[in-house]
N, C-alpha and C positions, 0 to 999 in steps of 0.2 A: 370444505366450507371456507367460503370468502373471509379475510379477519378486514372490520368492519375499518374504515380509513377514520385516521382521527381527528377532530374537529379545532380548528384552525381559527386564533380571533386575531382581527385585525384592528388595530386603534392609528387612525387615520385613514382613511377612503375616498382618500379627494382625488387632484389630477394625476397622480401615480400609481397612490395605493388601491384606485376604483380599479383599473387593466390588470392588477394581481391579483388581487380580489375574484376579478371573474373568471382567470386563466385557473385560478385554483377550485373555482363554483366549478370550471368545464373538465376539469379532471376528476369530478366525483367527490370533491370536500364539503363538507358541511361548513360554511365560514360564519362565525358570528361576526359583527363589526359594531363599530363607533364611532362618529363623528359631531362634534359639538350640532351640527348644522347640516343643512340638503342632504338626505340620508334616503332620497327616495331612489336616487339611481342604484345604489347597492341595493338597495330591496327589489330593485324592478329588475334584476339579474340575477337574483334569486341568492341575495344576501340573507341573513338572519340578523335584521338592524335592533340593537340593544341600546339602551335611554341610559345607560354608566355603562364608565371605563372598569367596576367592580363585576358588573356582570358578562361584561366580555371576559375579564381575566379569570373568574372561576368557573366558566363553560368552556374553557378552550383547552387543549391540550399542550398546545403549540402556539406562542403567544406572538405576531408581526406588529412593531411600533413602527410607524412613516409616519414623522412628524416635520414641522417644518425647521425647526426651530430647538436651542439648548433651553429655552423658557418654556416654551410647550411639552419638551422632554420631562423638564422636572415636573413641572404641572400632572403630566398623566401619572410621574411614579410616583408621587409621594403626598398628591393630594389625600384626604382623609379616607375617601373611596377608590385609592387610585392602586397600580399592580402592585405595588410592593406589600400593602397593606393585606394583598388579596392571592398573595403568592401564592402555590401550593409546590411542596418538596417535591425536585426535578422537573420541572418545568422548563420548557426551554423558552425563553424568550431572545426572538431574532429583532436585530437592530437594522434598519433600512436605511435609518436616516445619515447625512453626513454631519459632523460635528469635529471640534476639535478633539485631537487623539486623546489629550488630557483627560475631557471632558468623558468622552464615551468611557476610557478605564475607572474612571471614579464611580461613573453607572453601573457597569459590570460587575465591580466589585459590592457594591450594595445588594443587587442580585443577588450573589453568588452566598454572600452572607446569609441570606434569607433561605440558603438551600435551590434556590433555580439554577438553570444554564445557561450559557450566554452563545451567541453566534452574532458576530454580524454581518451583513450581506448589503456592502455600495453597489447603488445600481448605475450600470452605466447605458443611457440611451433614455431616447422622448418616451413620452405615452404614447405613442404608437406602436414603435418598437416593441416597447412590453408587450401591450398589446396583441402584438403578432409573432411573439416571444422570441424575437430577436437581438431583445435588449442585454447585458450581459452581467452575471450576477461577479462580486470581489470578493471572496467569502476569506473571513479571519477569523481564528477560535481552534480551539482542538478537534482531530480529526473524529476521535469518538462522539462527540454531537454531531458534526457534520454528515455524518454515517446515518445519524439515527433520525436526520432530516434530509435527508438523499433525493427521499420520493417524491417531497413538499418542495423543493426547490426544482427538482427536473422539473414539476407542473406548471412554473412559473416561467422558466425558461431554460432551454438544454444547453447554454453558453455559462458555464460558470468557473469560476477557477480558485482554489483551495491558495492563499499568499501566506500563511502562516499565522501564528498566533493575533489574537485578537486583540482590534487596535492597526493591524497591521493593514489593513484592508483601504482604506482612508487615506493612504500615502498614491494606492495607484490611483483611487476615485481621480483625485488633483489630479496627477497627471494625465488623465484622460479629458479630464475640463479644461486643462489649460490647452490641449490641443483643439476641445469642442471651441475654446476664445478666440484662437489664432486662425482656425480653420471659416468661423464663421467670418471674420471679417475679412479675410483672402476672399472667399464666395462672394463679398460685398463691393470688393473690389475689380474683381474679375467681372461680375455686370454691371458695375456702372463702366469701364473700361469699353466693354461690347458697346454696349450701349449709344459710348461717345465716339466709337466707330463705325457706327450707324445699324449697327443688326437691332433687331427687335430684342428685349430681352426673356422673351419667352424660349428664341430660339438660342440664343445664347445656352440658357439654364440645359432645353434637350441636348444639343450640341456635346458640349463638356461634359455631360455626365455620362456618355457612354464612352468618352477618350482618359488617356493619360491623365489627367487635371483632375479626376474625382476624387470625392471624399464624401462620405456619410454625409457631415453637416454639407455639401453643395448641394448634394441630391435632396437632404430635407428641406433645406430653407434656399436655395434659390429660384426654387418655382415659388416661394412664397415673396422672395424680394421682388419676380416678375411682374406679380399679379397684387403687389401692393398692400397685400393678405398679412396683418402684423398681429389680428387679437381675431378669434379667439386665442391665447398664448399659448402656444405647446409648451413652452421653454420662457417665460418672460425675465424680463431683467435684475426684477428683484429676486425671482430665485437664484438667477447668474452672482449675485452682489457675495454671496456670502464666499464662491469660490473663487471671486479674485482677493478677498482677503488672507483665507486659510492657504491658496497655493504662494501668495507673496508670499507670504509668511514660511511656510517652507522651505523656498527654494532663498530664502536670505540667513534661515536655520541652516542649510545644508554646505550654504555658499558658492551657488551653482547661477550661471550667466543666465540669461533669458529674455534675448535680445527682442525676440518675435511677441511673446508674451507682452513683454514693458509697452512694448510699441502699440498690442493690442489695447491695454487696458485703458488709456484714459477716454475711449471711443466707448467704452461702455458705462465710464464714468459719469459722459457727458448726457448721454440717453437717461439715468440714473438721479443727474444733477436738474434736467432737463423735465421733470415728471413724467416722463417715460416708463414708469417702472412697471407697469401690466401689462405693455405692448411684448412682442415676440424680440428676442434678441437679433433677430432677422431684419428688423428696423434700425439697424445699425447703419444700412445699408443710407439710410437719411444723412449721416453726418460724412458718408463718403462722399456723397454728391454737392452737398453743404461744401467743403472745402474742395472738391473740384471747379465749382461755378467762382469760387474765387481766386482759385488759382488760373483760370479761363479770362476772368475778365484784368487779372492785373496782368496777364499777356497781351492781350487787345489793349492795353493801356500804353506798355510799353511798347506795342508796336506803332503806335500812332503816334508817339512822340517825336 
């Protein structure tokens, strides 16, 4: 006799948590979910959409928070109706979201008080990726949860890696963003360069990506820089916002250079500063050609002189 898979709630099912959500629908989970709003694409993938964060946490076994945010975090735990309130002993609840490391142990620990378990799981890669579960899971926590969530995490994606206790998870997320920062604005730089050497930049984008010069971020967002393509946002800037603060912060905690990074950052600042913040981080690709066209025309200036 089959032992029946156990039922999985999800609080958050927006543009990350909807691709886990259904990766886990298509491995035979029962998912309950919740989101404050638009709750019909989960149901239309054969969610089980619940109207409170109470009634997702006492239907589920296995509890996934993707929020966006340390405000929304406390919101869902400690609202009147919210998980904490609605705990039940042994309960694992997995943590998705990034946050400062502080902040996530102070959670954990509230948890844990109440008799749950904790894991948490940075995810690294677009909703697409997830999507076609090649996204990659950072998992932090003791090995005995991780164990006894094995099944529920292969469903989501078979790329994951055990970093050590929980909390710990968080330090490589950064470092994978700070590379996601660096590498996107190389891509940005690399087609407008094609570009002002006359290739189209369509062919550019195919070009490079089957040579020496790829990277993930080329391949995802330089056919997007080609085609001008910046919203819907896979990736937009205000979710970018939060990881250039926490990785600063890190690597000036740790006392480690980061020359490429620095150099990145104030280009997303300015997309950011710029009301930019829904477009795709891919639109970065704007302020490259913004400070090419002027570095062009004070050449033309100075050569007419």
């Amino acid at each position: 006799m089959t032992t029946p898979k156990q039922t999985i709630g999800m609080i958050g099912i927006g543009q990350l948590g909807l691709p886990i959500a259904i990766n886990l629908i298509n491995s035979g989970y029962k998912v309950v979910g919740y989101r404050r709003t638009d709750r019909e694409a989960f149901a239309a993938c054969g969610g089980d959409a619940k109207d409170s964060v109470a009634d997702v946490t006492r239907e589920s076994d296995v509890l996934l928070l993707c929020l966006p945010n340390e405000k929304a975090q406390l919101d869902i735990l400690e609202q009147p109706e919210g998980v904490l309130a609605n705990l039940k002993a042994g309960q694992v609840i997995i943590e998705l979201g990034t946050y400062r490391r502080e902040f996530k142990l102070e959670q954990a620990r509230k948890i844990q008080a109440l008799g749950g378990l904790v894991l948490e799981a940075e995810v690294s890669g677009s909703p697409q990726m997830v999507g076609e579960r090649k996204a990659a899971l950072y998992i932090g926590g003791s090995k005995e949860t991780l164990d006894r969530c094995s099944e529920i995490l292969d469903a989501i994606t078979a790329h994951r890696f055990h970093l050590g206790d929980y909390g710990s998870a968080v330090a490589m997320k950064l470092i994978a963003n700070q590379l996601l920062t660096i590498h996107t604005l190389a891509a940005a730089e690399a087609i407008n360069l094609g570009v002002s050497a006359g290739f189209d930049a369509h062919r550019v984008a195919e070009v490079i990506k089957q040579g020496a010069g790829n990277s993930t971020m080329f391949s995802i967002r330089a056919p997007m820089m080609a085609s001008r393509k910046f919203s819907p946002a896979p990736g937009p800037f205000d979710t970018l916002e939060k990881y250039l603060d926490l990785t600063g912060e890190m690597a000036t905690k740790l006392g480690c250079a980061t020359p490429l990074f620095s150099a990145s950052v104030p280009y997303f600042r300015r997309a950011l500063e710029g009301g930019m913040g829904g477009e795709d981080i891919s639109a970065v690709i704007k302020f490259i050609e913004a400070d090419s066209a002027l570095q062009k025309l004070d050449k033309f200036n100075k050569d007419i002189q």
